[in-house]
N, C-alpha and C positions, 0 to 999 in steps of 0.2 A: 901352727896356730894362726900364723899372721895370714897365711891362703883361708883358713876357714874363716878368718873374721875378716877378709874380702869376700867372700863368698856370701858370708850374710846380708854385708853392704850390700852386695850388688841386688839379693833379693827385695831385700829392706829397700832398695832404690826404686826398683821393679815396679814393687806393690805400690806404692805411694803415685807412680805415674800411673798405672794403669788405674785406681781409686779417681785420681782425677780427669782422667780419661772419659769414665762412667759416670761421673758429675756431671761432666758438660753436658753429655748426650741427655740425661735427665733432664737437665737445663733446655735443652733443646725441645725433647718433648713437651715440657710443659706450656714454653711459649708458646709452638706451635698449638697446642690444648688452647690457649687462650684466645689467639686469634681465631679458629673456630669454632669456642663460646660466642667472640665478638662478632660475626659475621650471621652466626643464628639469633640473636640478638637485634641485632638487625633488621633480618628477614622477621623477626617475629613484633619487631614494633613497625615495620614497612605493614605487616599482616593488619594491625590496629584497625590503619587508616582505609581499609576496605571496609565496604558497608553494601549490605543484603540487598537486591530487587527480586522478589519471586513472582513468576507468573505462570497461566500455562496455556500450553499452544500444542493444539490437535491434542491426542488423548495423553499426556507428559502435562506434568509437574516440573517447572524450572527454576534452580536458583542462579542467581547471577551475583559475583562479586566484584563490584570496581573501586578503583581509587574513587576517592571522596575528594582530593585535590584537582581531578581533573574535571567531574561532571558533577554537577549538584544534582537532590535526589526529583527535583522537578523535571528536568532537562530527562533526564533518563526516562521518570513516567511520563511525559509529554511527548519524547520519540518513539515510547513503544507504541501511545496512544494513535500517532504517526500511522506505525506501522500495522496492528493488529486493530486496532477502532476507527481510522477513518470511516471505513464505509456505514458506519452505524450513523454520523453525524450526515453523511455526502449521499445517502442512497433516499432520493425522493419518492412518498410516497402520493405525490399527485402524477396519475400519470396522464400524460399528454398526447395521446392517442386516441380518441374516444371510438370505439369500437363498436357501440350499438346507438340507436336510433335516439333512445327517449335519453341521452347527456348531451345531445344538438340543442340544447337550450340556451337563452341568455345567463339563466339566475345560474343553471350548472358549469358553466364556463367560466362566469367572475368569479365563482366562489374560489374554481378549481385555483386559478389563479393569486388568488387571496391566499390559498393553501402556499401554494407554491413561492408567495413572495415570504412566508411568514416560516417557512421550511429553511429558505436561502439564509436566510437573516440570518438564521442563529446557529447555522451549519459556517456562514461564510465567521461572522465573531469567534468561533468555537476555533475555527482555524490558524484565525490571527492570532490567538491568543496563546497559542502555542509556542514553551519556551525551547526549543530541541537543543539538542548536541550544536555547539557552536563549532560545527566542522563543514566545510563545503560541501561532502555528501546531502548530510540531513539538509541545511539553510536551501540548497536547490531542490530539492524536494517539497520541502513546503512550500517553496515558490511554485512548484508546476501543477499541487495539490490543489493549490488557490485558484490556478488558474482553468485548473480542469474543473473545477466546482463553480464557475463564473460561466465557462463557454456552455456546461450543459444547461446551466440556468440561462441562460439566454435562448438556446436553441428552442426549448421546452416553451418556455414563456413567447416567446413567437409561434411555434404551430396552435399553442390554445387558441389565440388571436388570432390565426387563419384561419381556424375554421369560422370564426362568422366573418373574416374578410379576408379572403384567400388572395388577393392585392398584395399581402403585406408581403408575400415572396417573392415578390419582383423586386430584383434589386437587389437580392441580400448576398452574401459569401456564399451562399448553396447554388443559385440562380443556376448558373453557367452548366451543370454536372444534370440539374434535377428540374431543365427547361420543360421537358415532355409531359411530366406529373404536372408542374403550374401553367402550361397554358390549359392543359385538360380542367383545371379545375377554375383557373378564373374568365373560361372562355364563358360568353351568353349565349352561344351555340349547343344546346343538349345534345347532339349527335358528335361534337368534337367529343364533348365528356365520356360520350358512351363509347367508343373510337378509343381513347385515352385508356378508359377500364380494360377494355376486352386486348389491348395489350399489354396490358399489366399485366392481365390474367394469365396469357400466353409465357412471359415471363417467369411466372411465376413456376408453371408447370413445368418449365425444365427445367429447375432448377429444385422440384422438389420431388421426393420419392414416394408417392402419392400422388402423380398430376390428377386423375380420374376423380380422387375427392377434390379437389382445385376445383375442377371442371364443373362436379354435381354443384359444390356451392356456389358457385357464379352464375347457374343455369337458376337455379332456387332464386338468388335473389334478383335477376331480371326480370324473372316473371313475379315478382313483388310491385307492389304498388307503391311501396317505399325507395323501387331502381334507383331512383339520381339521388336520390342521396346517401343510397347504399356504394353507389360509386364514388362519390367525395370519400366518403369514409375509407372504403379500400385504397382511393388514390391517394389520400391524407397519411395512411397509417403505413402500407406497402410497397406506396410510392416515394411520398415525400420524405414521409420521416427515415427509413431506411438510407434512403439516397443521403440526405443531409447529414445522419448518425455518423456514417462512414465518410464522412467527412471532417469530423472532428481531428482538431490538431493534437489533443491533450487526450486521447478516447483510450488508449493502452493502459494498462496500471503498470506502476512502479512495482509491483513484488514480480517483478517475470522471474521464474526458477528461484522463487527465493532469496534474491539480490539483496533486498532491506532487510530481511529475517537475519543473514547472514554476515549484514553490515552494524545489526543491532546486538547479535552476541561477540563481534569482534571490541564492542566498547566494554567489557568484561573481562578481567584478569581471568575468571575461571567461570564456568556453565554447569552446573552439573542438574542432573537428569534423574526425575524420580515419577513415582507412583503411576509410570505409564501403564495403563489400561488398553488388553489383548482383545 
């Protein structure tokens, strides 16, 4: 009797530890449950403070989700403005080249210029006024934007002006590179000019895959009664401007491979990608 009613104890002992045994672990689960309730939580009030930018680029639909604590919603539309709308504001449509006979005018020249200051204006304000991503990247960027937008407006606004005084390019940052085009054109000698053209002309044809039509148009316009000033024009537009263009310090854009595009979906928790059209 007294072994069976140890025997019970001992079960009766048994059961009661292994019960609490299986409490604990219970116990255990659930906290661990709670703290990853608390961690989704979390993430899902971290989630809140994201806010929507959509735009689209090449034939895609894009949403972009960023912290709201880090970029305000200006900053971000004023960087993409940066990156995908600059050239709408920066791309002059006075062009500086005049390429046929009857824009050798006074009244067509000032105007051109009138264009082109009243272009600058509100391309160069449009600029400044941009509030970007307060990060080194973007802040140097608008710095070189300005500055590329300042050096082409000058360039521009100087050839208009040479062509009624082809003086003005003596002297300037181009000078040194694009001597042979401005002595041909502010020489009083008509035979240096004609000299000047016909190696430009030379120039030209080997360097282009077509020399023979090079050739027939330079043959045409010499024997025009309009020559010399058919040749200011070629040496203005073939010679000088070319020569000078490629001289620009700021002439490259900032999207080489993508570089801004790639720097504008990295300020984005998440990109996602829709309604791209085949």
């Amino acid at each position: 009797m007294s072994k069976l009613l140890s025997t019970n104890l001992f079960l009766l002992a048994f059961w009661f530890v292994s019960c609490q045994n299986r409490n604990a672990a219970n116990t255990n689960v659930v906290l661990e449950g709670t703290n990853t309730e608390e961690e989704q939580e979390a993430q899902h009030a971290e989630r809140t403070y994201l806010r929507e930018f959509a735009w689209q680029e090449g034939l895609c639909d894009y949403t972009g989700y960023y912290q709201s604590g880090k970029y305000t919603e200006r900053q971000i539309a004023d960087t993409y403005f940066l990156v995908f709308g600059y050239n709408s504001v920066t791309s002059s449509n006075t062009d500086a080249t005049l390429d046929e006979p009857e824009y050798y005018t006074v009244a067509y020249i000032e105007n051109s210029l009138k264009e082109l200051e009243n272009n600058y204006s509100k391309a160069i304000k449009k600029l400044q006024s941009l509030d970007v991503v307060p990060a080194p990247f973007w802040q140097e960027h608008i710095k070189l934007s300005i500055l590329q937008l300042e050096e082409l407006y000058q360039l521009e606004k100087l050839t208009l002006e040479a062509h009624l005084n082809p003086k003005l390019l003596i002297g300037t940052a181009y000078s040194k590179q694009c001597i042979e085009y401005i002595n041909g054109l502010t020489s009083e000698d008509t035979t240096h000019l004609l000299d000047s053209w016909r190696k430009l002309i030379e120039y030209n044809k080997s360097i282009n895959g077509y020399p023979e039509g090079v050739e027939r148009r330079y043959q045409e316009n010499l024997r025009s009664a309009d020559r010399l000033l058919l040749a200011r024009i070629d040496l203005m537009t073939y010679g000088w401007w070319n020569c000078a263009n490629r001289q620009r310090k700021y002439v490259k854009g900032f999207n080489q491979e993508g570089q801004m595009t790639k720097e504008f979906k990295k300020l984005f928790d998440q990109v996602v990608e829709s309604n791209c059209e085949e």
